[in-house]
C-alpha positions in Angstrom: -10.2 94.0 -84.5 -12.0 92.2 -87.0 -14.5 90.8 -85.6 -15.7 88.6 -88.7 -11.9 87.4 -88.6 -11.6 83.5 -87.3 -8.5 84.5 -86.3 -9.4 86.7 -83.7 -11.0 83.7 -81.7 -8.3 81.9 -81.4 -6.5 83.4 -78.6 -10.6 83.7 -77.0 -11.1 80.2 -77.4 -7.2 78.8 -76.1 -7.7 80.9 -73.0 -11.1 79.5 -72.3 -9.5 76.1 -72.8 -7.4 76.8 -70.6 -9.7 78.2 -67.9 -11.7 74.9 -68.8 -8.6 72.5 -68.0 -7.9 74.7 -64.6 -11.2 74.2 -63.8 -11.3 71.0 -64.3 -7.9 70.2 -62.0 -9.6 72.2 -59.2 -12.6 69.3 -59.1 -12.5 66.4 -56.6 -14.6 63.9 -56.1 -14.8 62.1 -53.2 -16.1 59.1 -52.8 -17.5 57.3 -49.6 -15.2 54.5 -49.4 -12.1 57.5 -49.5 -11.0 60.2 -48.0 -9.5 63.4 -49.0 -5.9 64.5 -48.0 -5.3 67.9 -48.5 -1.8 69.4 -49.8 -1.2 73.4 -49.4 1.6 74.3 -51.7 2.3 77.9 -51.0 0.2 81.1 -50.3 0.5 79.9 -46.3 2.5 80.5 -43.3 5.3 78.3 -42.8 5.5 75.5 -40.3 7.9 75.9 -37.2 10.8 73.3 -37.3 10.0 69.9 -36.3 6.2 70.3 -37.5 5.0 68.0 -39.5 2.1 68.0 -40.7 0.6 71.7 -41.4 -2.7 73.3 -40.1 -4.5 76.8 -39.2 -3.2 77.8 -42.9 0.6 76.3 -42.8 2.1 75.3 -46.3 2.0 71.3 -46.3 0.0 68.1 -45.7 -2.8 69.3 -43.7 -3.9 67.4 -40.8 -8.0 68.4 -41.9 -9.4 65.4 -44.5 -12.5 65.8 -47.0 -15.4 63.3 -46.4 -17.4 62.7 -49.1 -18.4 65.0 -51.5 -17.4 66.9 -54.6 -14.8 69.6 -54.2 -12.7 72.2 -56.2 -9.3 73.4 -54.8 -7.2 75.8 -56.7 -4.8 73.2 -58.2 -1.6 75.2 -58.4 -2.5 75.6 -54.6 -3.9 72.4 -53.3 -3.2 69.1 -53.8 -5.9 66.1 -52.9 -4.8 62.8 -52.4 -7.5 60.1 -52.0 -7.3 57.6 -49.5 -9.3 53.8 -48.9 -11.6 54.4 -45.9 -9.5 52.0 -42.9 -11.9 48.6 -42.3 -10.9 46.9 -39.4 -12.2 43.5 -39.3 -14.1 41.6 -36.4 -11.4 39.4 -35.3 -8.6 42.4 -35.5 -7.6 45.8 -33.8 -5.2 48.3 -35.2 -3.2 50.5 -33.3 -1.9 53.8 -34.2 1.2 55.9 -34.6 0.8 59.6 -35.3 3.6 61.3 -37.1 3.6 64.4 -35.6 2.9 65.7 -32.2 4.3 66.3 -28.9 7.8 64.5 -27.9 6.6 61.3 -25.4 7.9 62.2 -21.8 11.0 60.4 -20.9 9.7 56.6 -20.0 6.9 56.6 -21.5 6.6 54.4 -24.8 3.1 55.1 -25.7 1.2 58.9 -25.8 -1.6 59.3 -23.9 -5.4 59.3 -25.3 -6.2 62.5 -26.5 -10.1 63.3 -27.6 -9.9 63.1 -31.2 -12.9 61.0 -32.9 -10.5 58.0 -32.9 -8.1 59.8 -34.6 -10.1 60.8 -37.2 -9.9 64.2 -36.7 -6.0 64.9 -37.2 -6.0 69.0 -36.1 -8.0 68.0 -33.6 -5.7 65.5 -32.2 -2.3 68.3 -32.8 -4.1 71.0 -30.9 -5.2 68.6 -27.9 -1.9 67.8 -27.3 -1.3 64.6 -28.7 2.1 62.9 -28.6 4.3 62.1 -31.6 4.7 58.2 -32.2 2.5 55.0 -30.6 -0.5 55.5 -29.4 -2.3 54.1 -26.1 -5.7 53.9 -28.3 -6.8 51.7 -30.1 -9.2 51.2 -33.2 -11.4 48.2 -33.1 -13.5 46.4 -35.4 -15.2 49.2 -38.1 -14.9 51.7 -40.5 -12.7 55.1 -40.1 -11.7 58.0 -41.7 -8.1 58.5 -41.2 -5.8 60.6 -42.6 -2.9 58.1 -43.2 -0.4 60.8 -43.9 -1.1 62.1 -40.0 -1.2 58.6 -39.0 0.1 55.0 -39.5 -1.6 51.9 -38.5 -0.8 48.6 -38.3 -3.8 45.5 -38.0 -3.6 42.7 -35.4 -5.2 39.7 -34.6 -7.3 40.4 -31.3 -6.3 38.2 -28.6 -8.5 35.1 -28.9 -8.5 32.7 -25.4 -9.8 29.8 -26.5 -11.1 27.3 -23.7 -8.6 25.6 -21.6 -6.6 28.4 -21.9 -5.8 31.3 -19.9 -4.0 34.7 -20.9 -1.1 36.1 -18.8 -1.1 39.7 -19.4 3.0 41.8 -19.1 2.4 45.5 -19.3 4.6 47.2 -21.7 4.2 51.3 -20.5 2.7 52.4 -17.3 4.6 53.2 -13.9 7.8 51.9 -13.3 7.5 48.2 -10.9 9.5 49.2 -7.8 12.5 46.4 -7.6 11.3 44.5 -4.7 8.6 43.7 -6.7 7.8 40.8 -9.0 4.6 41.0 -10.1 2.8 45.0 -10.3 -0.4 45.2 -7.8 -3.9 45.4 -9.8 -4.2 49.1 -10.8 -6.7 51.2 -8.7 -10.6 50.5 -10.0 -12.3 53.7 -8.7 -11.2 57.4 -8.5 -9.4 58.6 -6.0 -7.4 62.3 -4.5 -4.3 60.6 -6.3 -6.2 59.5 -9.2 -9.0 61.0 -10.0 -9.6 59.6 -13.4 -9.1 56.2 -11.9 -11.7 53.6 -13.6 -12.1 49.9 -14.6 -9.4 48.9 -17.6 -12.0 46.7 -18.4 -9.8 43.4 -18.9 -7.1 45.5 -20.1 -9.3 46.3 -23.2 -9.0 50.2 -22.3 -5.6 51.2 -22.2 -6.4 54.6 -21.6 -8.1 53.5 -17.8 -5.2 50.9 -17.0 -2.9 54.2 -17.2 -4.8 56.6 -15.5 -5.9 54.2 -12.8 -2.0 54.3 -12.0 -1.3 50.7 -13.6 2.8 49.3 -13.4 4.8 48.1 -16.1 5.5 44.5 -16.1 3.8 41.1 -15.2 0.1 41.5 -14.1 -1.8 39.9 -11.6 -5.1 39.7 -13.5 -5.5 36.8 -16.0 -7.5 36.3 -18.9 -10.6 34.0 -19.6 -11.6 32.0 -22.5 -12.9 34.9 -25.1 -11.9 37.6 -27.3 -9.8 40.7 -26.0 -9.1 44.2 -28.3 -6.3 44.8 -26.5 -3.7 47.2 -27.9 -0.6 44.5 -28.2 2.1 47.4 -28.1 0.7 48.3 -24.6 -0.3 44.9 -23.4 2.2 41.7 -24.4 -0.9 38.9 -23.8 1.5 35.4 -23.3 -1.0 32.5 -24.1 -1.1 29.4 -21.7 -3.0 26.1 -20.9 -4.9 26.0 -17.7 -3.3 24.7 -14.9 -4.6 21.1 -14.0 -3.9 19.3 -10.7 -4.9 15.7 -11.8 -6.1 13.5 -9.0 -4.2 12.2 -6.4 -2.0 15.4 -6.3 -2.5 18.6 -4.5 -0.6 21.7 -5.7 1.5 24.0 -3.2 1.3 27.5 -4.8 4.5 29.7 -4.1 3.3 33.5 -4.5 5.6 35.9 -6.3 3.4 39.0 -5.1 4.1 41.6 -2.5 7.6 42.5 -1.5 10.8 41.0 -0.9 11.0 39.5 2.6 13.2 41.0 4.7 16.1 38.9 6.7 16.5 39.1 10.3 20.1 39.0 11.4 20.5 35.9 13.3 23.8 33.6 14.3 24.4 30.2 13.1 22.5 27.5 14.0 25.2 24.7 15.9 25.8 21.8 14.1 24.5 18.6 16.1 27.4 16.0 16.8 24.8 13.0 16.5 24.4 11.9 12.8 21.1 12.0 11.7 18.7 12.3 9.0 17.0 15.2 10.3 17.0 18.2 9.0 16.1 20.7 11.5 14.2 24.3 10.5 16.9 26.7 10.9 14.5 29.6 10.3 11.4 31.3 9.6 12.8 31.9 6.2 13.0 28.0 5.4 9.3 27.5 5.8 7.5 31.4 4.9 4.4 29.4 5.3 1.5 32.2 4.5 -2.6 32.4 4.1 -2.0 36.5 2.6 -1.9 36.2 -1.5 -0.2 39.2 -1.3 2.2 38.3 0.9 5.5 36.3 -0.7 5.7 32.8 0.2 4.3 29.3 0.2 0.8 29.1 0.4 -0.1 27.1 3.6 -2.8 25.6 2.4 -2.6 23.3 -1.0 -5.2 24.0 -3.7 -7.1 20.5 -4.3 -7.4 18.7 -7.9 -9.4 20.4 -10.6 -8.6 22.9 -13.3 -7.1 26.8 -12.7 -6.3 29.7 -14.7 -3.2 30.2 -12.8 -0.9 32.8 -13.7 2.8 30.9 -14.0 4.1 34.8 -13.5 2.8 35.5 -10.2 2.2 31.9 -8.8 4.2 28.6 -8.7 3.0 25.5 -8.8 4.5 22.1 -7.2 2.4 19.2 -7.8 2.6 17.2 -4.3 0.9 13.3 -4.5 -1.1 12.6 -1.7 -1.9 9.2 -3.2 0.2 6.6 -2.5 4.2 7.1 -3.9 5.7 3.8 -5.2 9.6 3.9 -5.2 11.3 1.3 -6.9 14.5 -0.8 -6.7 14.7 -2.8 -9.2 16.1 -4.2 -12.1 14.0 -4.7 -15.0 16.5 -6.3 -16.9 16.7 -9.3 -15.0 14.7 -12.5 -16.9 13.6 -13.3 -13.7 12.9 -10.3 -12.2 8.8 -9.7 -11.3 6.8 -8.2 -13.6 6.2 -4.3 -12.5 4.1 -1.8 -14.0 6.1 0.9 -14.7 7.5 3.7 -17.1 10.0 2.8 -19.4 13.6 3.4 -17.9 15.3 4.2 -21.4 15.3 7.4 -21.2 15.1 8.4 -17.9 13.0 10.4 -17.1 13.8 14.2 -16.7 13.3 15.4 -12.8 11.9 18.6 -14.3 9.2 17.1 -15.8 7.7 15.2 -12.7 4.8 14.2 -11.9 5.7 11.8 -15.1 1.9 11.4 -16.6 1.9 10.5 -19.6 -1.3 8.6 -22.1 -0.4 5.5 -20.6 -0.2 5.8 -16.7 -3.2 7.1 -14.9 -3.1 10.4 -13.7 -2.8 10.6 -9.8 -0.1 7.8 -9.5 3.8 8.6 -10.2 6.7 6.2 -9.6 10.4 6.6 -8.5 12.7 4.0 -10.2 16.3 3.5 -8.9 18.2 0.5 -9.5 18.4 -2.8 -7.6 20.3 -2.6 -4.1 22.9 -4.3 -4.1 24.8 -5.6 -0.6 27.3 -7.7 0.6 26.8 -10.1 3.5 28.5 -11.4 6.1 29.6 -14.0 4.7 30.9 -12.3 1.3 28.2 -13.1 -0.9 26.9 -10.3 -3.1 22.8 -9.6 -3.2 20.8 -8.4 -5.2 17.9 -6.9 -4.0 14.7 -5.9 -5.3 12.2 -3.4 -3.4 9.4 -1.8 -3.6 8.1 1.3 -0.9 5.1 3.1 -0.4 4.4 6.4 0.9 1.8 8.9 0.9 2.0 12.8 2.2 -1.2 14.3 3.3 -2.5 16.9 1.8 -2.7 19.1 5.2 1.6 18.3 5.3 2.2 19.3 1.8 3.5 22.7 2.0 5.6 21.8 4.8 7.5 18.9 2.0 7.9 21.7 0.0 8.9 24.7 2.2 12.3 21.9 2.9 12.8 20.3 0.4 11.3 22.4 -2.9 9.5 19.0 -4.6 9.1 15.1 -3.8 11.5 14.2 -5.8 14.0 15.6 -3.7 12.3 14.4 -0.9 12.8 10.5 -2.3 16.8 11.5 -3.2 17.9 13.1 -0.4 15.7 10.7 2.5 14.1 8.0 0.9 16.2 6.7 -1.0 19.7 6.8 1.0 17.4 5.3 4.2 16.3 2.5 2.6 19.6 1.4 0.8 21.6 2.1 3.8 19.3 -0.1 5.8 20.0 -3.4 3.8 23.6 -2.6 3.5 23.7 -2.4 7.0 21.1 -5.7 7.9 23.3 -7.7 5.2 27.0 -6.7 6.8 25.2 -8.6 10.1 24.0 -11.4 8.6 24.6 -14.6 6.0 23.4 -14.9 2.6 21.3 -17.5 3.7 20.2 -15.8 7.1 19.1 -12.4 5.3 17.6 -14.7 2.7 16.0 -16.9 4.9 15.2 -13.8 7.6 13.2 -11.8 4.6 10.0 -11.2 6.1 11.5 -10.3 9.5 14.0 -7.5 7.4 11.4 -6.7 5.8 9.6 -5.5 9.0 12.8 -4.1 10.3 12.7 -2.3 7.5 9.4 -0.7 7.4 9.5 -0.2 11.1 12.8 2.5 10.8 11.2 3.8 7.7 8.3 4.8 9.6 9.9 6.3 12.4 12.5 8.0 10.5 9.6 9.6 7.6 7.6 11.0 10.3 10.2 13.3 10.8 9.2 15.1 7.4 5.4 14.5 7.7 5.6 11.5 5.5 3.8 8.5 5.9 5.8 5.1 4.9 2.8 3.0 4.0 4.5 -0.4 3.2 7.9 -1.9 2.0 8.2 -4.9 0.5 10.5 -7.1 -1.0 9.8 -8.6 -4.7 13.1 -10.6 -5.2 16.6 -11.6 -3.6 19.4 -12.3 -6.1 21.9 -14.8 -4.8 24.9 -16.4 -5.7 24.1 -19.8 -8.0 26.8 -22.3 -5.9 25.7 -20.9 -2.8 21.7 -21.8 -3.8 23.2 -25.0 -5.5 24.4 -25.9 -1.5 21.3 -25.0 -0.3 19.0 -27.0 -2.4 21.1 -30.0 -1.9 20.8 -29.5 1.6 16.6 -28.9 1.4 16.3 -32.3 -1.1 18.2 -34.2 1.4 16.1 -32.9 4.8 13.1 -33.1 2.2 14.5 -36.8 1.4 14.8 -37.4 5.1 10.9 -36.4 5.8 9.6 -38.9 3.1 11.6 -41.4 4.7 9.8 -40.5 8.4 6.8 -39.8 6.7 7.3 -43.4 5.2 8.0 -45.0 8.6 4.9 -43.2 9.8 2.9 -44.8 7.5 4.3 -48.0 7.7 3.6 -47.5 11.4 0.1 -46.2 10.6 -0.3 -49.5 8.6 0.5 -51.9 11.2 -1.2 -50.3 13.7 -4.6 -50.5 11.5 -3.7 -54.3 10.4 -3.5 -54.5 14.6 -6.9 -53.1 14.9 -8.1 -54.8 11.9 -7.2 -58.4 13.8 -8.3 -57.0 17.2 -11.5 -56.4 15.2 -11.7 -60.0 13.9 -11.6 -61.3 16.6 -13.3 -59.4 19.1 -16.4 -61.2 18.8 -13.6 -64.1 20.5 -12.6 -61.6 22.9 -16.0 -60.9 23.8 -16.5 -64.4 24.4 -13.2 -65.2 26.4 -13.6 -62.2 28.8 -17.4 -63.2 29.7 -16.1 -67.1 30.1 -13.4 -65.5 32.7 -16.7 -63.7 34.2 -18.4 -66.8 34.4 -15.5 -69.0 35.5 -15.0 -66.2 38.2 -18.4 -66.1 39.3 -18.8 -70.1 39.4 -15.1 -70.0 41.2 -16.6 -67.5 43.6 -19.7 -70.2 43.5 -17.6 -73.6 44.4 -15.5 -71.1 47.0 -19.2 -70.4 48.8 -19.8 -73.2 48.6 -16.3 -75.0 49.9 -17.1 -72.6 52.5 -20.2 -73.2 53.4 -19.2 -77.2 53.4 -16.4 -76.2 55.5 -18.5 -74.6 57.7 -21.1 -77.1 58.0 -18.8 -79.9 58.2 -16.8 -77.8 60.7 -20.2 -77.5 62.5 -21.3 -81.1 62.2 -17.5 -82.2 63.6 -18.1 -80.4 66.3 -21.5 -81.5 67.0 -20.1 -85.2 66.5 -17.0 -84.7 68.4 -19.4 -83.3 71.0 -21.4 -86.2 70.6 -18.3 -88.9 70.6 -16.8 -86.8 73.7 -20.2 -87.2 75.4 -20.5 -90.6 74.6 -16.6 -91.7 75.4 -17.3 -89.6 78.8 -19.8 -91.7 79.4 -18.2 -94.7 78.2 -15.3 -93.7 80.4 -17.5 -93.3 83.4 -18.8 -96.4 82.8 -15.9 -98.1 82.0 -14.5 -96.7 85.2 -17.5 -97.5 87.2 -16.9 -101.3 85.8 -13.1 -100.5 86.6 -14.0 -99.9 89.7 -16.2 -103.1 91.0 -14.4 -105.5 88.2 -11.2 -103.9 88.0 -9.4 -103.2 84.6 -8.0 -106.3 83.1 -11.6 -107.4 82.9 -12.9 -104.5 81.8 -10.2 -104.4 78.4 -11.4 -108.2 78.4 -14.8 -107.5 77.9 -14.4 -104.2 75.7 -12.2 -106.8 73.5 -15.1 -109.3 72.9 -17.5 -106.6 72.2 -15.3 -105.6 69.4 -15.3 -108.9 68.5 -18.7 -109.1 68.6 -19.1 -106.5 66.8 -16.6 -107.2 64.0 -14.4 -104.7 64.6 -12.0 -107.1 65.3 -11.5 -110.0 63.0 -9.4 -113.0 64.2 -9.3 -115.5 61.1 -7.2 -114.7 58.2 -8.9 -113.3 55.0 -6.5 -115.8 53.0 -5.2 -119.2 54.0 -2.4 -120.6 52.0 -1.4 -124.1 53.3 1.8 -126.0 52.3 3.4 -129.6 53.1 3.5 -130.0 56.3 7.4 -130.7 57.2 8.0 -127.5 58.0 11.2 -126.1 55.9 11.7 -122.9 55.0 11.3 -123.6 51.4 7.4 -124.6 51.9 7.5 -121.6 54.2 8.7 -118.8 51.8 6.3 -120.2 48.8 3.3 -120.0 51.7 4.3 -116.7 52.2 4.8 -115.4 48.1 1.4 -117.1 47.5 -0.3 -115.2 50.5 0.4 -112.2 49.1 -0.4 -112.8 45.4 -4.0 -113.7 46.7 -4.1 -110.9 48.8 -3.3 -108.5 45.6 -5.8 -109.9 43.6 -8.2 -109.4 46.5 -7.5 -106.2 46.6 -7.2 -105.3 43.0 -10.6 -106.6 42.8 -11.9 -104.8 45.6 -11.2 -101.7 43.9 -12.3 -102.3 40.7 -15.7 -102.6 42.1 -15.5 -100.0 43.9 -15.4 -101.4 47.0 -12.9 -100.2 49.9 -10.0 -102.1 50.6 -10.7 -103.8 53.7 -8.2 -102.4 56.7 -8.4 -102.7 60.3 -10.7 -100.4 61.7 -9.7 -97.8 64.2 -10.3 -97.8 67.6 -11.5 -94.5 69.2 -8.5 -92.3 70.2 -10.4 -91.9 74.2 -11.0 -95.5 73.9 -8.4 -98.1 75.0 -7.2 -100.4 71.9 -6.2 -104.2 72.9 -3.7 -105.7 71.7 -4.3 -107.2 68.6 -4.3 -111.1 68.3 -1.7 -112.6 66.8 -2.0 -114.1 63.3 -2.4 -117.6 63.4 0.0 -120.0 61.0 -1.2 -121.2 58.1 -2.1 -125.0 58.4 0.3 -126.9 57.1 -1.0 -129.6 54.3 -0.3 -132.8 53.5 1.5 -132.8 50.5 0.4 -135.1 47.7 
């Protein structure tokens, strides 16, 4: 060989060309964001069927990764295959499904934890015993090495609960829920001779824990609060939900879905009672399942008061119950006339599945019932409308009873309320008038209330009030009747009238009496003084009378003693002179004395022949002179003169006989 020959080096230089370029291959570099998958292409044992991914020497993809670092494989050998480093973000979780591996056990969906440096060390992870597809771990926020030929993942949002929320956890793997339950028991916290691994899940965050503390499949007890949760989402389905809220005025009756079914006594059937009647009797135990045990299925007994809840829809059921007052409404709002009432709109109704109906507008605590306006036909034929409105409140202490028999209030108001109340005016109208259960509204109205009340207490309801806003009746009938009322109202003005024309007169009455009362006055003390100087003149008559009486007396006394003396005298004189003399002698004394006159007061004297003509003019003429005399007596005051009378004990003579006139000469 010629050395000095350029030819030789040729062949000497391609083959360290070559050795160059397979040297080259050979070098890998890894960097630190990567990682290194390794490729054997021969010179290995072979894997036994179903393997998958190769290691201890097996031809394939090998389940051991390079970490940083610069490496040389023999190219026709090995293959390297770089990989991004797996970043899991803050607010994510990725979960994991290993390609090869152990066959999952029969119910299982998930394999089982296995020690591997969070699956960052593949053979590690094969030789452990770890299961071939979804894995119960979990990688959370970081950085990790992963050999994404061994492995697939898959990113998630971590469950995020944000305030006024609550998460309701449903358990996708674990231990089959027995059928008579609903909702699995809490899995076992602390280790125990049937689970010794038994630990704290940790809020469902360790999937791992919730499986070996012997956790069901299924709805969960447990809720979550407001936070963030890695949870693996292929193990754990988390079901977002607002808080429960019991607004005031409301209480809510919780039905638990924990524990186990209930089991049913045999019993008979209960009689049917032959006496109609709203009440519905308790059959049962099973009607009521009244309970203070969470884990017991049932109604809870006692009501949980207004606030805010993280109440888990899956396990517990919530009926909103008012305890405020319950307006329930007949009415038509249609009506131009009918009263103004506050109250939700009737178009469309509302859905009995959404009550209590709170909405922006209407303040939370107070719900309404609208029905129509009852309508009823009286007595008389005339049909009424009529508009009411009831009130009634359940205590909160009652409120799972309400439920327990009739499942919500609304049922209550359909099935009670509401066919009570119209049956009650049907029935007070088919006894009455129009104008009778018009005219007797407050008294039906009492009625009313009364029967409600007796009737409500029956279901631990409490019928607060009932009252009637309007009565629709016929137009011709009210046309009658306020013909009737202007013509009774006519007929008062005119009495009223009459009464004050009365009124009037009797104060013009006193107005006179009151002019002339000072007259009055006058007039009745003139009657006191007349009466007192009548009373005067009569004490006076009387005291005359009585003195004259007394001075008669004395005087007849006197003339008695006097004439008895006279007498005794005179019959003394009788006695010696004897009697004729005696009158003879009392005569002349009267004489004497004047008592007895015997010449004439008036002498009239006429011719002297004697006729009876001269004699009847003597006479005419006598007695002309004898009136004058007397006329003039008695002008002057002067008695007329008489004869004066002799004593009526004293003897009167005979008095002389009047002489005859002279008789003149005539001329």
């Amino acid at each position: 060989m010629d050395l000095t020959d350029p030819a030789t080096y040729i062949p000497i230089l391609f083959l360290i060309l070559i050795a160059l370029l397979f040297l080259i291959a050979g070098l890998f570099l890894i960097t630190e964001n990567e990682v290194g998958i390794l490729t054997r292409r021969m010179f290995g044992t072979r894997m036994p069927p179903g393997q998958v991914i190769a290691r201890h020497g097996q031809v394939g993809v090998q389940a051991t990764t390079l970490m940083p670092g610069l490496y040389w494989r023999m190219p026709i050998i090995w293959n390297i295959k770089k990989a991004p480093v797996i970043e899991v973000g803050e607010a994510n979780t990725a979960t994991i499904e290993s390609i090869d591996g152990r066959p999952l056990p029969k119910g299982r969906l998930l394999g089982d934890e296995v020690e591997c440096n969070q699956f960052q060390d593949a053979e590690k992870f094969l030789d452990g015993g770890g299961f071939k597809g979804p894995q119960v771990g979990i990688l959370r926020p970081g950085k990790y090495r992963i050999n994404t030929l061994a492995f697939t993942l898959k990113m998630w949002t971590a469950a995020q609960i944000n305030a006024g929320q609550v998460g309701i956890i449903t358990a996708q793997d674990g231990r089959p829920l027995p059928t008579r339950l609903i909702v699995a028991p809490p899995p076992m916290t602390a280790a125990s001779p049937e689970l010794p691994h038994a630990r704290n899940h940790n809020y469902f965050q360790d999937g791992p824990a919730f499986l070996d503390s012997g956790g069901y499949r299924g709805p969960q007890q447990d809720t979550l609060q407001p936070g963030r949760y890695y949870i693996n989402p292929l193990l754990f389905n988390v079901d977002i939900k607002s808080v429960f809220e019991v607004p005031p005025g409301f209480v809510a009756v919780l039905r638990s879905n924990i524990g186990e079914e209930l089991e049913h006594s045999d019993s008979k059937p209960t009689p049917i009672s032959d006496r109609p009647d709203f009440d519905q009797t308790v059959h049962s135990a099973i009607e009521t399942i009244l309970t203070v045990d969470r884990n017991r299925r049932g109604i809870w007994q006692i009501p949980v008061a207004p606030g805010k809840y993280n109440l888990n829809p899956v396990a517990f059921t919530a009926y909103l119950v008012p305890t405020s007052a319950i307006m329930v409404d007949w009415a038509s709002s249609q009506r131009p006339n009918a009263p103004e009432m506050s109250r939700p709109s009737t178009a469309p109704m509302q859905d009995t599945s959404s009550y209590p109906y709170l909405t922006d507008q209407t303040a939370k605590g107070v719900s309404f019932f609208q029905f129509s306006q009852l309508k009823v036909t009286s007595k008389d034929g005339f049909q009424l409308e009529v508009d009411v409105r009831m009130v009634i409140r359940i205590l909160p202490e009652n409120a799972a009873f309400i439920i327990a028999r009739f499942g919500s209030v609304f049922n209550l108001i359909q099935q009670i309320v509401h066919p009570l109340i119209d049956s009650s005016f049907r029935n007070n109208a088919g006894e009455k008038k129009a104008l009778e259960f018009v005219q007797g509204r407050s008294q039906l109205q009492q009625e009313a209330l009364e029967k409600a009340r007796t009737e409500f207490a029956k279901y631990m309801v409490e019928a607060q009030n009932l009252l009637i806003s309007y009565i629709a009746v016929d137009e011709s009938l009210l046309a009658t009747q306020t013909q009737k009322e202007i013509a009774m109202q006519q007929q008062a003005q005119y009495q009223q009238q009459a009464l004050a024309e009365e009124q009037r007169i009797a104060v013009q009455e006193k107005t006179a009496r009151a002019n002339l009362q000072p007259q009055v006055v006058q007039a009745v003390l003139q009657v006191e003084i007349n009466e007192n100087e009548a009373k005067a003149l009569v004490k006076q008559a009387e005291g005359i009378r009585d003195s004259t009486r007394i001075k008669a007396d004395g005087e007849g006394a006197a003339v008695r003693t006097v004439g008895q003396a006279q007498a005794d005298a005179y019959l003394a004189q009788a006695t010696v002179i004897g009697p004729e003399r005696v009158a003879l002698v009392r005569v002349m004394e009267q004489v004497r004395d004047g008592q007895i006159r015997i010449t004439p007061d008036t002498l009239v004297a006429t011719g002297g022949d004697g006729s009876s003509a001269n004699t009847m003019i003597t006479a005419y003429l006598a007695t002309l002179l004898a009136g004058k005399s007397t006329a003039a007596a008695s002008s002057k005051g002067a008695p007329a003169p008489s004869a004066p009378n002799a004593p009526s004990d004293t003897p009167t003579p005979p008095a002389p006989s009047t002489p005859r006139a002279a008789a003149k000469p005539s001329a």
